[in-house]
NUTILO-84676 format. One record per residue (C-alpha): residue number from 1; x, y negated, z; residue in three letters. Coordinates in Angstrom, 1 decimal, padded with zeros to 4 digits. Each point is the difference from the previous one (the first is absolute). Example, Ala and Ser with C-alpha at 12.3 -4.5 7.8 and 13.67 -1.06 7.14 Angstrom:
<atoms>
> mivo X Y Z nuvex
> 1 012.3 004.5 007.8 ALA
> 2 001.4 -003.4 -000.7 SER
</atoms>
This chain:
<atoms>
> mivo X Y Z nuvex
> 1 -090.4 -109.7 035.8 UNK
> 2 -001.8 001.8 -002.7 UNK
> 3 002.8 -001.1 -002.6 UNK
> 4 002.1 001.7 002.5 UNK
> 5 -001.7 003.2 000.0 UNK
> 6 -000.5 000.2 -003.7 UNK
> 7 003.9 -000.2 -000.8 UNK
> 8 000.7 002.7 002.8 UNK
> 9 -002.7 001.7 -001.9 UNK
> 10 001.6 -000.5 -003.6 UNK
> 11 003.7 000.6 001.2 UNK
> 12 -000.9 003.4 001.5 UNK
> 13 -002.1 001.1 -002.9 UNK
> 14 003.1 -001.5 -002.5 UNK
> 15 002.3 002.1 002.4 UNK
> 16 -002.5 003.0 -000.6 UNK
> 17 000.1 -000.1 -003.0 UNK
> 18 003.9 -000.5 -000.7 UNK
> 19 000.4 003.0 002.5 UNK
> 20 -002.3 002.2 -001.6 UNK
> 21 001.1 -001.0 -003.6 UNK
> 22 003.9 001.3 001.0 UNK
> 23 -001.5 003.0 001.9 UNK
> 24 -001.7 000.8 -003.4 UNK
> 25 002.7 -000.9 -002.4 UNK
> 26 002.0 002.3 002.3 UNK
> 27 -002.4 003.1 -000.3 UNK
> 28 000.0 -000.3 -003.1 UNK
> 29 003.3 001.3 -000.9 UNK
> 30 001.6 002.7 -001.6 UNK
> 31 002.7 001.0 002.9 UNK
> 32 -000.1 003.6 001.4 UNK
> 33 -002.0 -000.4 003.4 UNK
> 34 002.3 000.7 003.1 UNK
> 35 -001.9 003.0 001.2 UNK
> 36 -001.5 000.2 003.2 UNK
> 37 -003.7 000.9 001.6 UNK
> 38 -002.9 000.0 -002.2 UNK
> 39 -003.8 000.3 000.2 UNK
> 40 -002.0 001.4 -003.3 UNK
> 41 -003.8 -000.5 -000.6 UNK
> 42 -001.4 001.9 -002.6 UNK
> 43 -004.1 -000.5 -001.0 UNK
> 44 -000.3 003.5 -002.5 UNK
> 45 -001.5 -000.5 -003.1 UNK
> 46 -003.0 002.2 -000.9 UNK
> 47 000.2 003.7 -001.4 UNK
> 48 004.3 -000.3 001.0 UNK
> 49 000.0 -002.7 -002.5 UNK
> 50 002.2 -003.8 001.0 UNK
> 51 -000.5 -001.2 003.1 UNK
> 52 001.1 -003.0 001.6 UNK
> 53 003.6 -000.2 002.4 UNK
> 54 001.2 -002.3 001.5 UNK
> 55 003.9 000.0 001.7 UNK
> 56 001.5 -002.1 002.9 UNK
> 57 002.6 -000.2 002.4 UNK
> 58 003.5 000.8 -002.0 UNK
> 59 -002.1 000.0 -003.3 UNK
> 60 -002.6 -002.6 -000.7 UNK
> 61 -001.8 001.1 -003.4 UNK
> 62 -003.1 000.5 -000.9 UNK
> 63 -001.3 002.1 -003.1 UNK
> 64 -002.1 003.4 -001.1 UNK
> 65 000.6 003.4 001.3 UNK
> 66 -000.7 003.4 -002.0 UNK
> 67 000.9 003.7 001.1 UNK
> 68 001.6 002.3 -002.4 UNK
> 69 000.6 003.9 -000.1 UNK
> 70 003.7 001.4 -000.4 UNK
> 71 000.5 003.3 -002.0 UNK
> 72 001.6 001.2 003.4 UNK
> 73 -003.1 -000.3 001.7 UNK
> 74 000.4 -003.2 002.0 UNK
> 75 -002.1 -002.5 000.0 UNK
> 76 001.2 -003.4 -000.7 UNK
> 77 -001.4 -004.1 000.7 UNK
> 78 001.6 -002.5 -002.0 UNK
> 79 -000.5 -003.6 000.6 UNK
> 80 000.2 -002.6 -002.6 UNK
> 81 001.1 -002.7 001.5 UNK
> 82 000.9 -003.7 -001.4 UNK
> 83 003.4 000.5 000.5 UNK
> 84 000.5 003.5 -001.0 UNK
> 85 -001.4 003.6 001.0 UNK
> 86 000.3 001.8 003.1 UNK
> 87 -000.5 004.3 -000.2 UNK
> 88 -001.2 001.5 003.1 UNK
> 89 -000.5 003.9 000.8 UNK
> 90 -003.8 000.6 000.9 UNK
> 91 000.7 003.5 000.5 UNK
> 92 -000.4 000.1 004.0 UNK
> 93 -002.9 -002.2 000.4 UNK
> 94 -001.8 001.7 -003.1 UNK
> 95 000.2 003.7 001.2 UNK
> 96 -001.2 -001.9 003.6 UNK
> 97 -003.3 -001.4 -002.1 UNK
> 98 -000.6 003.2 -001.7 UNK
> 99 000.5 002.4 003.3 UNK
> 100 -003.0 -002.5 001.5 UNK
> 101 001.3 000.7 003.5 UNK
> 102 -001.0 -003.1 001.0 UNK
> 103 -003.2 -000.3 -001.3 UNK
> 104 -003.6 -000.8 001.8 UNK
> 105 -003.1 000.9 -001.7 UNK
> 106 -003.4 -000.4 001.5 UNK
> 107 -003.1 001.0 -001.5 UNK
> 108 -002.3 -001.7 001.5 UNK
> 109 001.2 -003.1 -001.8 UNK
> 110 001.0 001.0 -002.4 UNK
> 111 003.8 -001.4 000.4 UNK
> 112 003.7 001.1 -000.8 UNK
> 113 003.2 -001.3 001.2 UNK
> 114 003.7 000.9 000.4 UNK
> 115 003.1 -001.9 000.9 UNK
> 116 004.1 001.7 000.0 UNK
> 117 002.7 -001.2 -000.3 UNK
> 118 003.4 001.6 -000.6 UNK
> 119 003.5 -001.2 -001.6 UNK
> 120 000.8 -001.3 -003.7 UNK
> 121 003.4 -000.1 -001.2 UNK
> 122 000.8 -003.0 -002.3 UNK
> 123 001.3 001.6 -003.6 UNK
> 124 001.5 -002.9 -001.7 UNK
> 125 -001.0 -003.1 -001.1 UNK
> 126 000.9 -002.4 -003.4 UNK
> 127 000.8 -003.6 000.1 UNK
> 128 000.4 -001.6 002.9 UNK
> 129 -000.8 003.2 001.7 UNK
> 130 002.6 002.0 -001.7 UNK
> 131 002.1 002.4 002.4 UNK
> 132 -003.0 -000.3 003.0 UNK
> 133 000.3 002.2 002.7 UNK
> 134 -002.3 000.6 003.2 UNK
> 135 -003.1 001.9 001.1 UNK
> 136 -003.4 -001.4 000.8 UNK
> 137 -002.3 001.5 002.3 UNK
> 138 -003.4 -000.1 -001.6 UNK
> 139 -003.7 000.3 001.2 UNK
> 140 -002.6 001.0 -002.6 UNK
> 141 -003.7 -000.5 001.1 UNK
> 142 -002.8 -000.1 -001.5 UNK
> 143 -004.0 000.7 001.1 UNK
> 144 -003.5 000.5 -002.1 UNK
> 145 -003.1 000.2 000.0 UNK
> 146 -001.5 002.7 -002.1 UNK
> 147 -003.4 000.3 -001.9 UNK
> 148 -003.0 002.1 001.3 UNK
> 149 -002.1 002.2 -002.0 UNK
> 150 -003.3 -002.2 -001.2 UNK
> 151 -002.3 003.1 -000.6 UNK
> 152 000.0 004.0 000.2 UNK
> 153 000.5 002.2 003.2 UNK
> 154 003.0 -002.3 001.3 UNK
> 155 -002.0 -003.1 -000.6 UNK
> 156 001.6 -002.5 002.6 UNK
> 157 002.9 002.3 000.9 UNK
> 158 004.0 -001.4 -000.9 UNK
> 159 000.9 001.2 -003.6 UNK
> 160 003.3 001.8 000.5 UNK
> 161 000.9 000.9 -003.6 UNK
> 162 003.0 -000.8 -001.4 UNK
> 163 -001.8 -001.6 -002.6 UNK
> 164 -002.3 -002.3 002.2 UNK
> 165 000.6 -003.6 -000.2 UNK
> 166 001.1 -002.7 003.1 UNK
> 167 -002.4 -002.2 001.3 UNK
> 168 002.6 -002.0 000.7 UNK
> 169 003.9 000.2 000.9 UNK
> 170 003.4 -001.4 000.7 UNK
> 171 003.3 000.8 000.5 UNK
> 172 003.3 -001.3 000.6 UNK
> 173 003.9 000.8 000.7 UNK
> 174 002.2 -001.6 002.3 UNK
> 175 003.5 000.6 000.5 UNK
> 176 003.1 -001.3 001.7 UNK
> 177 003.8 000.5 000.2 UNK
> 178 003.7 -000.8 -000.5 UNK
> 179 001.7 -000.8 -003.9 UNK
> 180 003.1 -000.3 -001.1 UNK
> 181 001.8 -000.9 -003.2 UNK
</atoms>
């Protein structure tokens, strides 16, 4: 009986394995994705610099994000993918950020946070993203907590200077939508 069990054992894991090694020699291929929904998880780097993102759904790639300024004004992400790049217009959701509508500040902890979300038009793309289409819905958000003066009049009270540094913080961007090459 315990023979028994350990070949149903080995055959499914063989089988696991056989299954996963096609689904990941398939992935692996050059072919222009089909297009469809997708979901896009971003973790920002610090001070705007590369982040993490992460695609799935229609495209399943994984690489490092970093926003860029046009001359026009618009404000642009580009992710580097392992397959190619993917431009997206940040101009929407970065005029959200900066108005701060959505923002929630107390004082009396000294915390910050602010989520929006608003539509981002797909530019281009290069390899096997070349000629991508689509919009993706994104949600920034992101929260802190700020420093507090350590001596003085304010001693105690939540430093709101510009210049004050984060006790701690975090942030991320989600996003989903429909592609198309």
């Amino acid at each position: 009986m315990r023979l028994a069990k350990t070949t149903v054992g080995v055959t499914g894991l063989l089988a696991c394995l056989i299954v996963g090694a096609s689904v990941a020699l398939g992935a692996g291929s050059s072919a222009t994705p089909a297009g469809g929904r997708i979901q896009l998880f971003v973790q920002p780097g610090n001070g705007q610099g590369k982040g993490k993102i992460l695609f799935t759904g229609a495209v399943g790639d994984y690489g490092s994000s970093s926003p860029t300024e046009s001359s026009g004004g618009k404000k642009f992400g580009v992710a580097t993918l392992k397959k190619g790049t993917i431009t997206i217009d940040l101009t929407a959701i970065s005029a959200k950020v900066n108005k701060g509508s959505g923002a929630i500040f107390d004082a009396a902890t000294c915390t910050f946070s602010l989520s929006e979300t608003a539509p981002a038009p797909i530019v281009s793309g290069t390899g096997a993203y070349a000629g991508i289409q689509g919009t993706i819905r994104l949600t920034e958000t992101f929260g802190f907590i700020g420093s507090r003066y350590k001596s003085g009049p304010k001693k105690g009270n939540c430093n709101q200077s510009n210049n004050a540094p984060a006790v701690a913080q975090m942030g991320f961007v989600y996003g989903s939508g429909t592609v198309s090459f």
